[in-house]
N, C-alpha and C positions, 0 to 999 in steps of 0.2 A: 504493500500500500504506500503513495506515495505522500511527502507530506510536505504543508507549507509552510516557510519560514516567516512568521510575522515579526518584521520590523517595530518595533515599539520606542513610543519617545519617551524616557526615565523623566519619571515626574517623582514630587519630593514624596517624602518617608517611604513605605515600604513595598510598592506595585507599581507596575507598569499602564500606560492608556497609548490610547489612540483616540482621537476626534478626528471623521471628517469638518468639513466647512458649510456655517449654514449658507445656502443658497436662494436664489432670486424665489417666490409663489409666483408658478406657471400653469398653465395647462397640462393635462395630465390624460395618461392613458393606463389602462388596466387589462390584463389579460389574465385567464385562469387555465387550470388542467388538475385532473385528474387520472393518476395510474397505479392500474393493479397491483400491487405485490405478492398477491396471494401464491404461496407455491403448488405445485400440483399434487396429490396425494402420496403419488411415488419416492417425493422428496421430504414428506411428515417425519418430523423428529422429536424428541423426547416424549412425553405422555400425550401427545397431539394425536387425535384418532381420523377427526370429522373436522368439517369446515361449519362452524354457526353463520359467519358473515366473513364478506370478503374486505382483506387489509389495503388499504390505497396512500399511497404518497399525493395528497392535494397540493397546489402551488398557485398562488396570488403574484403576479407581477406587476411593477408600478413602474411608472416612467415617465419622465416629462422632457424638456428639451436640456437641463444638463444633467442629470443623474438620473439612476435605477434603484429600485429596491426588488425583495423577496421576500415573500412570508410564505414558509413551507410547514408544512404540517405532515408526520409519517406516521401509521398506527406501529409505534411499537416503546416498550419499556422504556429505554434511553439511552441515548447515543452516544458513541463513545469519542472523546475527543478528536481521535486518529480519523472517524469516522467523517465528524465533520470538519476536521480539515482537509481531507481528500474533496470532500465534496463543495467548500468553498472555492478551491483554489480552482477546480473542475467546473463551475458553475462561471466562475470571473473568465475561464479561458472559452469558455461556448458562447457564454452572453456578454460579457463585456461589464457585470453589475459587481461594483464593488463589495469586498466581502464585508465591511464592515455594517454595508445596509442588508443585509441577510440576517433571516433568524429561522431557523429549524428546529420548531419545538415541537418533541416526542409525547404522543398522547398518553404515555405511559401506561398504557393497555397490558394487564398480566396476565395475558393471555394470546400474544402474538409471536414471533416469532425468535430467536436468534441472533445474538449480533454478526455471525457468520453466515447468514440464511437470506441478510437483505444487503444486497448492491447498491453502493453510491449514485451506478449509473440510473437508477430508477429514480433517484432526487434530481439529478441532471436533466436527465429528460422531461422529467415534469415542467422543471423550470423554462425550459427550451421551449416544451410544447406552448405553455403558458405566453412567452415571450412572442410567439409568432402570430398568438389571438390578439394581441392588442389593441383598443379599440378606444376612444374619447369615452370619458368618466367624472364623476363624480363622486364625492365621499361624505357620508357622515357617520355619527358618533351617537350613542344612547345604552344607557343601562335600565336595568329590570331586576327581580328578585328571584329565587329560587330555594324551597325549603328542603331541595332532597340529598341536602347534606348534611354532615354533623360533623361534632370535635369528637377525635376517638379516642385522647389520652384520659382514663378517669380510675378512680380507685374501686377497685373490687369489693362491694358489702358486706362480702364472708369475709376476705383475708385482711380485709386494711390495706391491701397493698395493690400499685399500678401496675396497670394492665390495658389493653386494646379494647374499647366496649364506647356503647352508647353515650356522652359523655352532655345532658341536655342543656346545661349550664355553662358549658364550656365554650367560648371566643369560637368563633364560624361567621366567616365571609360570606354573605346569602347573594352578593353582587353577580349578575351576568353581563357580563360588557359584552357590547355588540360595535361591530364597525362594518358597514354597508356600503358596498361600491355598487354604484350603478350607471347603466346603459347613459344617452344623452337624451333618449325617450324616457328616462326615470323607473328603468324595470331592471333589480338587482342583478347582478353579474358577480357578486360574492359576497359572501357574509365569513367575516373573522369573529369567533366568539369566544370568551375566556370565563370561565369556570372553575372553584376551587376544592375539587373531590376525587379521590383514588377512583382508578379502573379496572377496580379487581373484583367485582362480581362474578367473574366467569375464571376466576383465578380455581389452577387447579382443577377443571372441568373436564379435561380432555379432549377439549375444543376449541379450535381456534376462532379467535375472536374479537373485532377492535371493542368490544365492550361498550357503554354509553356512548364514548365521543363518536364511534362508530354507526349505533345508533342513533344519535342526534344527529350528525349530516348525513346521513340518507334520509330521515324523517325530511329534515329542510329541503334539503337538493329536491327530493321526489314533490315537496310541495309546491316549488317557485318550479319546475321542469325549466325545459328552454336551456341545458347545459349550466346552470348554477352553481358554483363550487362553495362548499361551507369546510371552513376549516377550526377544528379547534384548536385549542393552549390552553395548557391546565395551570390554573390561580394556584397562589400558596398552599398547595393540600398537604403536605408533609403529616399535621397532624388533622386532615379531612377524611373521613367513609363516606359512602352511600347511606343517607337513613336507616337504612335494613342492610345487613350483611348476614341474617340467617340462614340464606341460600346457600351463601357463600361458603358459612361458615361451615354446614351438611360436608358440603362437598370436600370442600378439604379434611374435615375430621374420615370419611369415606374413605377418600383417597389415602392417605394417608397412613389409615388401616390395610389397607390393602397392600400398598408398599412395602408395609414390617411386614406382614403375612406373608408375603410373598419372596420375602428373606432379599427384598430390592433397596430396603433401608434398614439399618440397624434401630432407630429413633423416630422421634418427631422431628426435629430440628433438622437430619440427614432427610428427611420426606419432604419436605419444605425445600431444600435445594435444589433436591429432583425435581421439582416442581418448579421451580427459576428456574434452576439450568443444566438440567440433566435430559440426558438420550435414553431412557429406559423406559420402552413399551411396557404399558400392564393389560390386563385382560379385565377391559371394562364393561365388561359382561357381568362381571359380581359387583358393580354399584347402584343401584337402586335408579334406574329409570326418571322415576321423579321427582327425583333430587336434580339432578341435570337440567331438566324441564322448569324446575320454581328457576333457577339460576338465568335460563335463557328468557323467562317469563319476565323475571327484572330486569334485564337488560332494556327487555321492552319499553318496560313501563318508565324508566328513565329515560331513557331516548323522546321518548313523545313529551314527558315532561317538561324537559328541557328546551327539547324544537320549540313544543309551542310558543315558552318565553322568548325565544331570541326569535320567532315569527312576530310575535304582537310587537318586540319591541322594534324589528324594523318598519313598522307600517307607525309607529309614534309617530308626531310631530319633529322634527330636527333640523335643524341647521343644517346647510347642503352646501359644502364647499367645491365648486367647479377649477379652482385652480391652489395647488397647495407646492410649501418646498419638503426635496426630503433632505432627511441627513440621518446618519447612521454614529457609533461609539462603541468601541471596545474599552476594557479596562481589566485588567487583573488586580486582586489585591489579595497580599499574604497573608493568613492567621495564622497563630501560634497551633502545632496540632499533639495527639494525644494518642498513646496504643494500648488499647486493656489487654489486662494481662490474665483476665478471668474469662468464663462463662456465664451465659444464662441470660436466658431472653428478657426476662421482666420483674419488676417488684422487687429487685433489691439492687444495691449502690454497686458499682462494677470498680475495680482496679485497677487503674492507669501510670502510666510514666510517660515522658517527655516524647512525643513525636515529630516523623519532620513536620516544619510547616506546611500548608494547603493551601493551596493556590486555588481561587473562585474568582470566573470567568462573569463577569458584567456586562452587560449591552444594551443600550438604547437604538431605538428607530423611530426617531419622530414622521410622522405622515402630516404634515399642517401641523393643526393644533391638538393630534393626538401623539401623544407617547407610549410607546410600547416596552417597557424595562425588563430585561429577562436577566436568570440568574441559572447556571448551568449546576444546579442542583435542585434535592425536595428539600424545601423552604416551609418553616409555620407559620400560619395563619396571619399573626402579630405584625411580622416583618414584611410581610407584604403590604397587610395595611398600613402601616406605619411610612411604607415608599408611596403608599398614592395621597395618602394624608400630606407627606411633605412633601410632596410634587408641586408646584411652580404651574401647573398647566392639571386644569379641575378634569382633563380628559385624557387620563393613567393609566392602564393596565399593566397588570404585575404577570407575569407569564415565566412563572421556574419550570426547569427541564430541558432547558432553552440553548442552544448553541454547545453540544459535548456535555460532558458530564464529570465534575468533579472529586477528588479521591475524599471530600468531605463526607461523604451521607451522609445523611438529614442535617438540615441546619434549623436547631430549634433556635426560638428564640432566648434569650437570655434565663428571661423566670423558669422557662421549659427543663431549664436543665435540672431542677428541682426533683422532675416526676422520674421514676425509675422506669419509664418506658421502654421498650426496645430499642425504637428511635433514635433516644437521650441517650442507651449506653451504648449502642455501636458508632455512636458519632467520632467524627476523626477529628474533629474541631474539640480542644478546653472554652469552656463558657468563657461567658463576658471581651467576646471581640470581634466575632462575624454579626449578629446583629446589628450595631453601631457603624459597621465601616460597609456592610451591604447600604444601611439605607442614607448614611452618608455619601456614600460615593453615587448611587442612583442618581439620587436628588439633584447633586452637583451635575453629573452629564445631564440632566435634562433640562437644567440650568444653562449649561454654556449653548445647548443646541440652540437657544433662542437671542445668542450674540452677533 
């Protein structure tokens, strides 16, 4: 795989950035595409049996007479740096759009494919295809609500101690941002929507799956027809579920059992791997039928949920801007990082010593007077609201998972690291310094983009 060497200009204390230049509000063009990723049955790997729905690489291209952008979207877990610098530097040499107005955020779908399973060249192509529909556009901006998410870090009733569950009091972002391009007749040509809840419903199912996000744009796409492209970006979920994860929850206990029985995992914890990223067929034949069925039933039921808000909210009232500038922003900045030196999923205090630092990837794409902030990790809740609260521009979205994927996991927010979550303990980040320098640094590039 090849890779790119990004030049960076050393700004004070301890990370690197990049700014483009902001540029002249011009007229604008938009083009979209959509393509398959789905493999063929012959090429099914790890507990993967059946196809629920088919995976697509969607792509939004923007254009006006000095710069480009891209907004891509791929159903799968999360990209890996190497991943998406093959695919920047491939994308600048086909089209000509700079890497730093790119953002490729992975729907994090746990139930899709393999980072070995899905080719660069299917982003490229998207973007290509995208690039050659180009057509005069327009853009606006609007949010809406959505209750079908929750906080899942909470304390257990019986044990006193934390744990992954229903959590009704807990901080959750109910925000759906929507950004709607359209025709110069005023009939959508894409919808970018951002949302902040895991896609693991179908996690552990034995089927592939883009999950919600998946189901939310075919819901949309098949509603607006006429070639439509809806692309999502998952909002701060690091600590967001699905309302319900009982489905979920079947299934994986199911599976699971099955695994050890079948002498395919020694544990839970080794079944759970398999289930990320393991190749070992099971004979899902001995899992209960309608266990599978409630799982594909929620997918449903979320998908339509969600369509229908980010449908009502492009037919709101909006502000319709016909000519905008873009501009794009990398940034790296360094945390101090941390290596446990224990075991054990949850509910009590983990072990640590001094690790290397972590490097977390930053990036703004302003479109007009919307900003797009992404963060190449799963972000809490907090921290993302906290980046659109101090955003400089009331038309923010927070989009983590965003451009590669950093060797931090989870980045809670600072109180977060309190709760003896999963999350909290396999974090690679020590508390108290990626919170503050995430939404300091945000803030600041979406500050300069308006110099």
């Amino acid at each position: 795989m090849r890779k790119i060497v990004l030049i960076f200009v050393l700004w004070t204390g301890c990370f690197s950035i990049l700014f483009g230049k902001p540029n002249q509000v011009l007229p604008f063009q938009v083009g979209t595409a959509k393509v398959d990723i789905t493999p063929s049955s012959e090429n099914f790997s790890g507990i993967v049996s059946s196809v629920r729905d088919h995976l697509f690489c969607r792509a939004i291209v923007i254009k006006n007479d000095m710069t480009s952008a891209a907004l891509i979207s791929i159903d799968h877990v999360m990209i890996s740096d190497e991943f998406y610098e093959e695919a920047i530097l491939l994308i600048g040499e086909e089209t000509g759009i700079p890497f730093q107005n790119i953002i490729i955020a992975a729907s994090h779908t746990h139930s899709g494919l393999k980072e070995d399973e899905i080719s660069v060249s299917f982003v490229v192509d998207a973007v290509k295809q995208a690039k050659e529909k180009l057509q005069p556009a327009s853009v606006s901006y609007g949010t809406g609500l959505s209750y079908i998410n929750i906080n899942r870090d909470v304390i257990d009733q019986e044990t006193g101690l934390w744990k992954q569950g229903p959590n009704y009091e807990g901080l959750s972002d109910k925000t759906v941002a929507v950004i709607t391009f359209r025709s110069k007749l005023g009939k959508p040509i894409a919808i970018y929507y951002n949302y902040a809840m895991h896609a693991n419903t179908m996690f552990m199912s034995g089927t592939l799956s883009a999950d919600f996000p998946g189901e939310t744009s075919k819901y949309i796409e098949e509603y607006y027809g006429n070639g439509v492209v809806a692309l999502f970006s998952s909002g701060a979920a690091g600590d967001q579920n699905p309302i319900s994860t009982v489905p979920m929850e079947e299934a994986v206990h199911a599976m699971t059992e099955a695994l050890i029985s079948n002498g395919k995992a020694k544990n839970f914890g080794e079944a759970l791997m398999i289930g990320l990223f393991g190749r070992i067929k099971i004979d899902l034949d001995k899992i209960d039928p309608g266990i599978l069925e409630r799982q594909s039933q929620m997918v449903t039921s979320l998908g339509q949920i969600l369509g229908e808000e980010v449908i009502r909210v492009t037919k709101m009232p909006q502000n319709i801007d016909s000519k905008i500038s873009i501009y794009g922003a990398n940034k790296i900045i360094t945390c101090p990082g941390r290596k446990r030196l224990d075991i054990g999923r949850e509910g009590a205090p983990g072990t640590y010593i001094d690790g290397d630092p972590i490097d977390i990837k930053l990036s703004v794409l302003r479109i007009g007077d919307i900003a797009i902030a992404g963060v190449n990790a799963e972000v809490y809740s907090a921290i993302g609201q906290a980046v659109k609260e101090g955003s400089p521009l009331m038309k923010t979205i927070f989009s983590s998972i965003a451009n590669g994927s950093s060797k931090s996991g989870y980045i809670p927010n600072d109180d977060a690291f309190q709760r003896y979550t999963f999350q909290v303990l396999n974090s690679s980040l020590k508390p108290n310094f990626a919170e503050r320098s995430i939404i300091d640094g945000l803030v600041e590039m979406i500050e300069k983009s308006s110099l």
